[in-house]
VMD Tcl script that draws the C-alpha trace (Angstrom):
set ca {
  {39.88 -17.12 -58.20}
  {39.24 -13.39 -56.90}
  {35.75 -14.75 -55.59}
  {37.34 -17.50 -53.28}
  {39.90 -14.91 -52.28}
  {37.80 -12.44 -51.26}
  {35.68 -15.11 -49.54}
  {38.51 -16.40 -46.96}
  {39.98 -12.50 -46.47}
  {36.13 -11.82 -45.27}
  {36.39 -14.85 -42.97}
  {39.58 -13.81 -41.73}
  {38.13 -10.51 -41.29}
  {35.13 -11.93 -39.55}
  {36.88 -13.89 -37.42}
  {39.14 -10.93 -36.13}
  {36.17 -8.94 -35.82}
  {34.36 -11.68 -33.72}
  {37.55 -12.70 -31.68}
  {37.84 -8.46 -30.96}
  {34.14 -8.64 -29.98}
  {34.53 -11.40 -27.84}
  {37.50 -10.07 -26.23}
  {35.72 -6.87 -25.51}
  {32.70 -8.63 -24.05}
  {34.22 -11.27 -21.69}
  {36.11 -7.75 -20.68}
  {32.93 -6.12 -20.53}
  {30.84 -8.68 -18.43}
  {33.44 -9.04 -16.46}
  {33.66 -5.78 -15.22}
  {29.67 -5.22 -15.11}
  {29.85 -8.06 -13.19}
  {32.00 -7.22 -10.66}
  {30.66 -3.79 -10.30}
  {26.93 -5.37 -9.32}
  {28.33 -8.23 -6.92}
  {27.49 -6.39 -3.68}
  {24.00 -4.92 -5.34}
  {22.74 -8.26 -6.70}
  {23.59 -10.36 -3.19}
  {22.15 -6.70 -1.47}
  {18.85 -7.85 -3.52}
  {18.81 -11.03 -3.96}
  {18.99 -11.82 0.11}
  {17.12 -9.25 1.19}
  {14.30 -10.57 -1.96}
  {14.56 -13.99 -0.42}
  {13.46 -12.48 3.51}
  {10.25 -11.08 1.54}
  {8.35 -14.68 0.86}
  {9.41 -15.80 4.07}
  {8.03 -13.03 6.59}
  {5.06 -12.15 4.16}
  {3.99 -15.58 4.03}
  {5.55 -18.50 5.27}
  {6.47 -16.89 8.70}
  {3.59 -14.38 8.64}
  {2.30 -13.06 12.12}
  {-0.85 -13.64 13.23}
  {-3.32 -11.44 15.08}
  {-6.68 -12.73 17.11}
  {-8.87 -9.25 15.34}
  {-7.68 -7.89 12.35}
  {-10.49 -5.40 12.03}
  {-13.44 -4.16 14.85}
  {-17.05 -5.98 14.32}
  {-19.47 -3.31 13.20}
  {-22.19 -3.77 16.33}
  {-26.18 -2.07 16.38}
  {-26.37 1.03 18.97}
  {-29.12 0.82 21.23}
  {-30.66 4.45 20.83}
  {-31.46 4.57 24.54}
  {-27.45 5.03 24.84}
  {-27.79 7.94 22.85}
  {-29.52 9.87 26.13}
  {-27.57 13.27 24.52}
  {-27.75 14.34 21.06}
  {-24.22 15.52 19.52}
  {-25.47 19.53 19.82}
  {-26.63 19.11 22.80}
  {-22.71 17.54 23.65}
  {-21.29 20.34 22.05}
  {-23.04 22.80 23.70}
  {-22.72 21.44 27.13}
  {-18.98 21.14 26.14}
  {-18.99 24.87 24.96}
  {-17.85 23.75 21.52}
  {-19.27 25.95 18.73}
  {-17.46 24.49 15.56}
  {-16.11 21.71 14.69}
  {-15.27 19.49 11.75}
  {-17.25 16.04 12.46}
  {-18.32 13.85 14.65}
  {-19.13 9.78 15.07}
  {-19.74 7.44 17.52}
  {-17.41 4.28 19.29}
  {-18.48 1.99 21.98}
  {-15.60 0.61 24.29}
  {-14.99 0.14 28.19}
  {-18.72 -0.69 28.09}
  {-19.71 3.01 27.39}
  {-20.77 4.86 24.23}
  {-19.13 8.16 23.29}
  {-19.45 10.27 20.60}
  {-15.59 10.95 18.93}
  {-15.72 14.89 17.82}
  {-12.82 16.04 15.89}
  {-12.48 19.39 16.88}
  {-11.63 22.43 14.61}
  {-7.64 22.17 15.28}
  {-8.24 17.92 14.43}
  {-7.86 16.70 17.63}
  {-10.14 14.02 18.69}
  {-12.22 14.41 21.77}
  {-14.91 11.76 23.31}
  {-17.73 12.42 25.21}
  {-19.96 9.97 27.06}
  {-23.44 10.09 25.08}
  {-25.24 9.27 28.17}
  {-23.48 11.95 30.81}
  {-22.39 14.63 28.31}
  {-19.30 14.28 30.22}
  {-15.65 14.95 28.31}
  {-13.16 11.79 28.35}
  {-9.22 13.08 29.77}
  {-7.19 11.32 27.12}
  {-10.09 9.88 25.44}
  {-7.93 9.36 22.33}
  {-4.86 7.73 23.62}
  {-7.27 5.52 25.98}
  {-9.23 4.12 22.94}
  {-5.89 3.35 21.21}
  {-4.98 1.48 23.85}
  {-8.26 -0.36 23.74}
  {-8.32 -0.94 20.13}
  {-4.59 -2.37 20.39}
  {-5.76 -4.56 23.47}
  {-9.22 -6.01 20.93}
  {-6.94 -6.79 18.15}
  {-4.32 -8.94 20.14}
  {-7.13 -9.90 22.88}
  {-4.00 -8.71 25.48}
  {-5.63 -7.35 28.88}
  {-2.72 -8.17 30.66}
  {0.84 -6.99 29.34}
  {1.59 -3.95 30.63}
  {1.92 -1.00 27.56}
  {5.69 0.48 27.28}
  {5.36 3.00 25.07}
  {2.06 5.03 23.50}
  {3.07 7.75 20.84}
  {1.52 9.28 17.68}
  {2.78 8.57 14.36}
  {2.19 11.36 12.20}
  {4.35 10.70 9.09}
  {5.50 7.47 7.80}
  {9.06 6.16 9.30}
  {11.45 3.37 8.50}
  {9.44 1.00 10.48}
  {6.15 2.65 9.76}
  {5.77 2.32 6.14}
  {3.88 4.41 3.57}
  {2.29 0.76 2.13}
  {0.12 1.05 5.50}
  {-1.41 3.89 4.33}
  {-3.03 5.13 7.25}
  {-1.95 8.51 9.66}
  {-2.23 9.81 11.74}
  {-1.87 7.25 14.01}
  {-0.87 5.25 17.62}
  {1.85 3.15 18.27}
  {1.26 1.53 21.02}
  {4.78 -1.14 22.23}
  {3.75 -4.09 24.46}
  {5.93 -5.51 27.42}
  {5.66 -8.99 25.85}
  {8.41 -11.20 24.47}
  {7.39 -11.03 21.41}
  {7.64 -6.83 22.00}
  {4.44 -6.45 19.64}
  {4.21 -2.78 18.54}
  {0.33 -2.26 17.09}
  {-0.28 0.92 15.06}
  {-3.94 1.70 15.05}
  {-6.17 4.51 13.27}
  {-8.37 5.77 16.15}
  {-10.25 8.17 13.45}
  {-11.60 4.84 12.34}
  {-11.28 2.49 14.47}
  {-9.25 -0.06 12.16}
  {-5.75 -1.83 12.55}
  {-2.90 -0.15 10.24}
  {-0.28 -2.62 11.19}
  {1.18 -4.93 13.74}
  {5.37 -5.85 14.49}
  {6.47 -8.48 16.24}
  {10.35 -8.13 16.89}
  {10.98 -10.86 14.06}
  {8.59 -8.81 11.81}
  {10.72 -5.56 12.96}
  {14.14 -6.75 11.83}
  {12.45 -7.82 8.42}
  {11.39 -4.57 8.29}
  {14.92 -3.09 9.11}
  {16.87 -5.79 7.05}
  {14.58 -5.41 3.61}
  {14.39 -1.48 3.76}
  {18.09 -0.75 4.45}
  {19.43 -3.74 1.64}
  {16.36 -3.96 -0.82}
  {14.94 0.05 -0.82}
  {18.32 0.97 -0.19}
  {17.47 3.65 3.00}
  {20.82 4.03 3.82}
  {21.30 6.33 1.12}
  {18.72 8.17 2.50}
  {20.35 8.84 5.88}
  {23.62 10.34 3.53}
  {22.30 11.84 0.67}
  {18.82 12.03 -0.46}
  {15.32 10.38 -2.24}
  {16.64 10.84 -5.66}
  {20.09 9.82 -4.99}
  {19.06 6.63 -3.66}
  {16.91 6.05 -6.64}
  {19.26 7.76 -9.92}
  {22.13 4.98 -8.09}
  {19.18 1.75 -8.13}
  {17.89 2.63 -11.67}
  {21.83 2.94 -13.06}
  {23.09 -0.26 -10.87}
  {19.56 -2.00 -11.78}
  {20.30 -0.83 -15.69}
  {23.82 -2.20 -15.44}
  {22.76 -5.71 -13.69}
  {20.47 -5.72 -17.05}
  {22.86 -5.09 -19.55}
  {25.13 -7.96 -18.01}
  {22.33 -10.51 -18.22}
  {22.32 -9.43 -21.58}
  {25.93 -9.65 -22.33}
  {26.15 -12.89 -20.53}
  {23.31 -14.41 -23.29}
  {25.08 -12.79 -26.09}
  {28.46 -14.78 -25.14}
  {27.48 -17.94 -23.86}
  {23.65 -18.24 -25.68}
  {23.50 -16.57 -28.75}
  {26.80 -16.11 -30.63}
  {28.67 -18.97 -28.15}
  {29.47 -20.43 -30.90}
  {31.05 -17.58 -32.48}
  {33.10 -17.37 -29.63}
  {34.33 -20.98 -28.76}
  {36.20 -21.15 -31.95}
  {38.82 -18.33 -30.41}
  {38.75 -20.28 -27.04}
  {38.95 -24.19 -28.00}
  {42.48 -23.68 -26.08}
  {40.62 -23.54 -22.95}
  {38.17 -25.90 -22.71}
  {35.14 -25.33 -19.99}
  {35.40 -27.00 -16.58}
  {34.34 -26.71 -13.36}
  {33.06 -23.07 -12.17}
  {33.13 -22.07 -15.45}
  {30.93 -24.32 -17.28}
  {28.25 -24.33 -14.66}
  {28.72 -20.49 -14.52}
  {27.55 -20.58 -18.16}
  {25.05 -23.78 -18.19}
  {22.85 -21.88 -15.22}
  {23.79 -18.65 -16.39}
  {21.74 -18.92 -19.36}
  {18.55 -19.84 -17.92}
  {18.41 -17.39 -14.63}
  {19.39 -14.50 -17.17}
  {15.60 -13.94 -18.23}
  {15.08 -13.30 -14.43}
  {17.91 -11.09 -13.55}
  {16.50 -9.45 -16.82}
  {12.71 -9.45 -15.30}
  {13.79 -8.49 -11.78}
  {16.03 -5.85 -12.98}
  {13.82 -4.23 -15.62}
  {10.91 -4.05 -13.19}
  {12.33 -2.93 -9.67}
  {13.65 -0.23 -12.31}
  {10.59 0.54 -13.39}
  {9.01 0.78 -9.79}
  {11.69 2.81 -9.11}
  {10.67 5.76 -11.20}
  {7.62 5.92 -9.05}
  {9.07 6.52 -6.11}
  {10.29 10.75 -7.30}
  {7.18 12.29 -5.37}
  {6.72 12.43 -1.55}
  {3.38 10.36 -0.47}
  {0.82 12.63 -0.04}
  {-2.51 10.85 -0.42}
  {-3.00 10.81 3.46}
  {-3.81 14.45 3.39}
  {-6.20 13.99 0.59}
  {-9.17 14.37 3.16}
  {-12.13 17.53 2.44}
  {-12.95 18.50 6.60}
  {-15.46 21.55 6.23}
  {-15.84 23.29 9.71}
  {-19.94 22.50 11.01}
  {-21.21 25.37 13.10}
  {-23.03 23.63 15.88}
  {-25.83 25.83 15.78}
  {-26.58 25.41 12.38}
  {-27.98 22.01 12.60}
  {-31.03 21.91 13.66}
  {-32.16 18.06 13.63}
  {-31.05 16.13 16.88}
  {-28.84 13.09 15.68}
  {-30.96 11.12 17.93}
  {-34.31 11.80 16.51}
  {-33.31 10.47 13.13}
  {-36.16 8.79 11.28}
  {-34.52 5.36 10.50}
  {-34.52 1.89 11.53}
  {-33.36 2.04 14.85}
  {-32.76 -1.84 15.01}
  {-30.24 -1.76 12.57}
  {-28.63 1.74 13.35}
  {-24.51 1.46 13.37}
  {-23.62 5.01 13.52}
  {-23.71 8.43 12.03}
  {-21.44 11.10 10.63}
  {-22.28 14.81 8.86}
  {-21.46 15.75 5.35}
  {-22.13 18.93 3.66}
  {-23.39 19.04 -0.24}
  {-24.40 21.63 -2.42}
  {-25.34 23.65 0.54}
  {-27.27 21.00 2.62}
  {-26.34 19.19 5.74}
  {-27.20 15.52 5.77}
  {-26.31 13.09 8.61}
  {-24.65 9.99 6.80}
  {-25.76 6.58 8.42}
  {-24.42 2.95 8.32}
  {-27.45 0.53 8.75}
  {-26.95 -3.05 9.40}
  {-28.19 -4.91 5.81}
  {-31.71 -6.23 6.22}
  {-31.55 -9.99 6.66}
  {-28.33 -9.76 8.65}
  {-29.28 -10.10 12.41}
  {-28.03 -13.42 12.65}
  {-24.49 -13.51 13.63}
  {-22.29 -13.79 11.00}
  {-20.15 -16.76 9.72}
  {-16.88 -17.72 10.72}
  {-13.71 -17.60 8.00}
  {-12.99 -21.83 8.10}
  {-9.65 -20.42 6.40}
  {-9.14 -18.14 9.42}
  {-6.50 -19.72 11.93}
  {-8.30 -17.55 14.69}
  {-11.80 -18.15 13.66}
  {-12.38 -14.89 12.81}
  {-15.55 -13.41 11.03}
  {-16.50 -12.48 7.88}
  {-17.14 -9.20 7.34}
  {-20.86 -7.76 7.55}
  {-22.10 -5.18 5.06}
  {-23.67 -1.66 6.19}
  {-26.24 0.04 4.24}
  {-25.30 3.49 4.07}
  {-28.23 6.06 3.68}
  {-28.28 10.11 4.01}
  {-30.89 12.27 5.87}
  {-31.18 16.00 5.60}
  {-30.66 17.30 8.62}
  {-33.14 20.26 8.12}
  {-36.12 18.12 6.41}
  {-35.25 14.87 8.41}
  {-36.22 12.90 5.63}
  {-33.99 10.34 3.65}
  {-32.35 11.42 -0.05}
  {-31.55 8.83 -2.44}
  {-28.44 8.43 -4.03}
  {-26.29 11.02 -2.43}
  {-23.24 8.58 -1.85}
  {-22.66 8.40 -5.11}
  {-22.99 12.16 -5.69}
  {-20.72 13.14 -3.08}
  {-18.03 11.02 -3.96}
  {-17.64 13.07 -7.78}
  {-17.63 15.78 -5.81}
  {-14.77 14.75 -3.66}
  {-13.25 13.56 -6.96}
  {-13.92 17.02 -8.26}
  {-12.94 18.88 -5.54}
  {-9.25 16.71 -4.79}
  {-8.72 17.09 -8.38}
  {-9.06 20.94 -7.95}
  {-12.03 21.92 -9.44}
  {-13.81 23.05 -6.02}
  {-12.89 25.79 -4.17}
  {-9.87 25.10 -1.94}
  {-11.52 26.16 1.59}
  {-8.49 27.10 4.38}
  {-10.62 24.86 6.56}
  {-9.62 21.55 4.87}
  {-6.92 19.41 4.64}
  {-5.89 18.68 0.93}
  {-2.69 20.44 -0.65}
  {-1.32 20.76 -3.88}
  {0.67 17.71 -4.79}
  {2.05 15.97 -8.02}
  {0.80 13.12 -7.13}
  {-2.74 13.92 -8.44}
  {-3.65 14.79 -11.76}
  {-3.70 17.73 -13.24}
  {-6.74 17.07 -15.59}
  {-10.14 18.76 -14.44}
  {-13.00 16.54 -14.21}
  {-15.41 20.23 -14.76}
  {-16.57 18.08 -18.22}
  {-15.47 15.09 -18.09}
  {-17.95 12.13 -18.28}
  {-18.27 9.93 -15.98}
  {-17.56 6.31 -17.49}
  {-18.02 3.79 -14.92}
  {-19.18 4.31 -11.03}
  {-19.19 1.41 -8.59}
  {-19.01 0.22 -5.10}
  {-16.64 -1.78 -3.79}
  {-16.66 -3.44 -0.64}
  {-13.73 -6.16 -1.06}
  {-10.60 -6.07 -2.67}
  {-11.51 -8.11 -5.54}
  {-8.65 -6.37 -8.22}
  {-5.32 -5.98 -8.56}
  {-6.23 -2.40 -9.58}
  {-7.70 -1.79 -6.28}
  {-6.13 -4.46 -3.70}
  {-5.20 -5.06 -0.30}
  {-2.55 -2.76 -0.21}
  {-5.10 -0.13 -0.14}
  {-6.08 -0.33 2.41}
  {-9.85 1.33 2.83}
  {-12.88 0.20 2.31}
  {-15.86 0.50 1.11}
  {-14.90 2.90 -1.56}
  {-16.87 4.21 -4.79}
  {-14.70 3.75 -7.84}
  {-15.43 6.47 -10.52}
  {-13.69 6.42 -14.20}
  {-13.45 9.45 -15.92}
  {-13.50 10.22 -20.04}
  {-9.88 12.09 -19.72}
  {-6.88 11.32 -20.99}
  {-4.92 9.14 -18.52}
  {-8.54 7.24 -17.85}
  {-7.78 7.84 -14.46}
  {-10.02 5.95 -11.84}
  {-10.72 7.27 -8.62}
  {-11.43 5.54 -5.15}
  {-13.41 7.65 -2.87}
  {-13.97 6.64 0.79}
  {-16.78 8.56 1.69}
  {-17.29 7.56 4.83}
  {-13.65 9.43 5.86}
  {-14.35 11.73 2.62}
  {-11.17 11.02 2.00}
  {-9.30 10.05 -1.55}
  {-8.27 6.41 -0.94}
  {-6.33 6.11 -4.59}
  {-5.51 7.35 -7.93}
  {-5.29 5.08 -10.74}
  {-4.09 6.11 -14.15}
  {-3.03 4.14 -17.51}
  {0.53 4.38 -16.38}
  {-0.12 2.99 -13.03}
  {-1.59 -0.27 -14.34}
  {1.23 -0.44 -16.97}
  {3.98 -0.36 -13.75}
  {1.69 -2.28 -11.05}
  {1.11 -4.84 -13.82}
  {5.13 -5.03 -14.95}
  {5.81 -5.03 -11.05}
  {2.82 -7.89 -9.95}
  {4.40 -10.21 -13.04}
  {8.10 -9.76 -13.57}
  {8.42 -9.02 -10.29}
  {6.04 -11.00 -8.02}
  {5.14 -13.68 -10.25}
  {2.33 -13.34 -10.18}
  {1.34 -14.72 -13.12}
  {2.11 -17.99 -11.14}
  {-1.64 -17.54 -9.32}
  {-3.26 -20.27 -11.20}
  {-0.69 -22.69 -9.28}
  {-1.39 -21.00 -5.14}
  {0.06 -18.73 -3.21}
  {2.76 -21.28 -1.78}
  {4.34 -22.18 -5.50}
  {4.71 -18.74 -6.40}
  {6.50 -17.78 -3.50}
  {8.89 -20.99 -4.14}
  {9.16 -19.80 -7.48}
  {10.37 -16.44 -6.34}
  {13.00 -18.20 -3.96}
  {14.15 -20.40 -6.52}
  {14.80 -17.63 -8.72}
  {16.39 -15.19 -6.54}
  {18.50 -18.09 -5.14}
  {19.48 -19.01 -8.79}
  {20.45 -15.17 -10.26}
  {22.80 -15.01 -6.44}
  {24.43 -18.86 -7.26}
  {25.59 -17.73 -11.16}
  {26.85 -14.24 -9.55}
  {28.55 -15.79 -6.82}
  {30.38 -18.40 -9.48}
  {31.07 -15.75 -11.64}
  {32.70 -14.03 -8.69}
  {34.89 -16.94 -7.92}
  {35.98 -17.33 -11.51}
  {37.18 -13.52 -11.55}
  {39.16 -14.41 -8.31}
  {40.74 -17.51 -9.73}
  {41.77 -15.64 -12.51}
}
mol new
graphics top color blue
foreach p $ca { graphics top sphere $p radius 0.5 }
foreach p [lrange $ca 0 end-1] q [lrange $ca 1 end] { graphics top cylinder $p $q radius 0.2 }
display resetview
């Protein structure tokens, strides 16, 4: 008799404990809710622009990149000391060459890293040589000789319309008088194309920063403002997916036994029907824009990861243009320094790869494939060619951006957080290799340069390095931790684990989730007005 008594006073109990519970939560979600209404349609709408403009309304542009040609030595009538000389230039950091306007020119950048041009036939300095090759670069990548340039500025930090995901500065802006006002940003250092805005593309740019990043918060506050209030709204949108499965998934029905007064209709039943199902997004979205978030503390600094050593014109005493190489397939030529030797760094065209190369069939413009350079180093004292020096100079550029070279006044690296503190002095070297496509997600588009030598080091954080040694400059830093995030943000956030089914389905995907988390917060919305 005591048994069965205490058996219905513990469901009584129970059942006032659940029906407090449930009172609590519908309280609870309600209010969580209605906090992260504005956030979550913020998001969602601004998340819904992304697929669009990235893919389905994606600008095009005639020349994405600038065809790597052969240089007829006979243009090189002047070697680059006899330039300087003539030019009265005694230092300076390095030197390559560009062809444009029908003329070659030799692009010096000069001790204070301005870039200067000098005809490699006449000797003869080019008056705005830099600003007039930006202008011709922007003109070969939208094959435009006719609309008249507005505006030509340099770029020198990244800006709300300029983002740090092009990677590239310095660089030009250059704004079109066309109707589609094109603005092209281009890296005259190396001749390539950062970026290119349409005005559609520009309001994108506008709309997703200001209600997806959340810039706004910027222009009042400050960096970690703007991401302490994403990560707490972004950590309450999770917790009411969460509460939303605990009342109407999990323990629902716990909870419809306090309720049966009020049966589900309407709103409220398809609140809870779709509810259910989009939750595991709002839970995926939320858990890894939160996580991207925390990577977003420290300034980007990796554009001033870049070793310039100052070259004393003097010093080198081998004429560029008396080289022994194969002429035929000479591209051009730069100067590195090494353990104490100066050796001219040259881009061959491959051997077997005089025949113009094929055309992209995917390409809406045609364009080409790209054509691979052979990259060989000559010592500019012995004139002969030294095996395998790429690869050694990019662990020393690894060494020396991780800190364990001497820091010279002359180049451009600073101290940053960004890069790790481990020393590579004796580390082993795991894994070294060249890559001249972006063929990973650890190393992808979004990266920007290429070629780059990839080097993986025995440390801790198994950090992997992507030198550009071309630029001898640090192209990216990849630790454990960064594959963890890019990983969580390429899946639960891209969907990218939707590849198997083509670019086009994953993007619907996205849509139709995005679309799905706004519908169930919008009904939930109208329920707490009806109410």
């Amino acid at each position: 008799m005591s048994k069965e008594t205490n058996k219905k006073s513990s469901k009584k109990k129970d059942s006032k404990f659940i029906k407090k519970i449930k009172q609590n939560m519908y309280k609870w979600h309600r209010v969580i809710g209605l906090i992260t209404i504005v956030p979550i349609i913020f998001w969602t709408f601004s998340g819904l622009m992304h697929p669009f403009m990235a893919h389905f309304f994606k600008p095009e542009i005639v020349h994405d990149k600038i065809e790597q040609t052969v240089i007829d030595k006979n243009q090189l009538k002047f070697s680059i000391q006899e330039i300087l000389l003539k030019n009265e230039i005694t230092q300076f950091k390095n030197f390559r060459i560009v062809s444009f306007n029908n003329t070659v020119y030799y692009q010096v950048k000069t001790i204070i890293g301005d870039l200067w041009y000098f005809d490699a036939s006449t000797a003869e300095k080019l008056e705005n040589g830099d600003q007039k090759y930006a202008e011709w670069l922007s003109r070969y990548f939208l094959d435009d000789q006719k609309s008249k340039v507005k505006n030509s500025e340099v770029v020198t930090e990244f800006t709300s319309q300029y983002k740090y995901v092009n990677r590239y500065l310095p660089v030009y802006k250059l704004s079109f008088d066309r109707l589609d006002a094109m603005q092209v940003y281009v890296e005259t250092s190396s001749s390539k194309l950062a970026t290119y805005n349409p005005i559609s593309r520009q309001f994108f740019i506008w709309f997703f920063d200001t209600f997806h990043n959340w810039s706004f918060i910027d222009a009042i506050s400050n960096n970690s403002i703007r991401i302490i209030t994403m990560i707490f709204l972004l950590s309450i949108i999770g917790f009411s997916a969460l509460s939303g499965i605990l009342i109407y998934g999990l323990l629902w029905k716990q909870f419809k036994k306090t309720d049966n007064a009020a049966p589900k209709k309407g709103l409220r039943k398809y609140h809870r029907q779709i509810g259910i199902w989009v939750s595991l997004f709002t839970l995926t979205f939320a858990f890894s824009g939160a996580y991207h978030a925390t990577t977003k503390w420290s300034p980007y600094t990796l554009s001033q990861m870049v070793y310039e050593p100052t070259f004393v014109t003097k010093d080198i005493p081998l004429a560029n243009n008396a080289l022994d190489l194969d002429w035929t397939r000479f591209q051009n030529a730069s100067i590195i320094t090494l353990n104490d030797t100066t050796y001219f760094r040259c881009e061959l065209l491959e051997k077997g790869k005089y025949k113009t190369s094929k055309v992209d069939s995917n390409s809406k413009w045609g364009k080409k494939k790209d054509q691979k350079s052979e990259v060989i180093y000559i010592n500019a004292t012995t004139n002969r060619i030294v095996p395998n020096i790429d690869l050694q100079y990019a662990e020393y550029l690894a060494y020396y951006f991780t800190g364990g070279a001497p820091q010279a006044a002359c180049c451009e690296m600073i101290e940053t957080s960004e890069e790790p503190e481990v020393s590579l002095e004796n580390a082993k070297l795991l894994e070294s290799k060249i890559l001249t496509d972006f063929e990973s997600r650890e190393y992808g588009f979004v990266n920007k340069r290429l070629p780059v030598i990839k080097l993986v080091y025995d440390t801790p954080d198994k950090a992997a390095y992507f030198i550009e040694t071309s630029t001898s400059r640090l192209a990216a830093v990849v630790k454990s931790s960064d594959k963890v995030e890019g990983y969580s943000f390429a899946i639960l956030h891209k969907f990218l684990f939707m590849d198997w089914a083509g670019k086009n389905i994953r993007d619907l995907a996205t849509v139709l989730a995005a679309l799905s988390i706004l519908t169930v917060s919008i009904l939930g919305f109208i329920l707490f007005l009806k109410k």
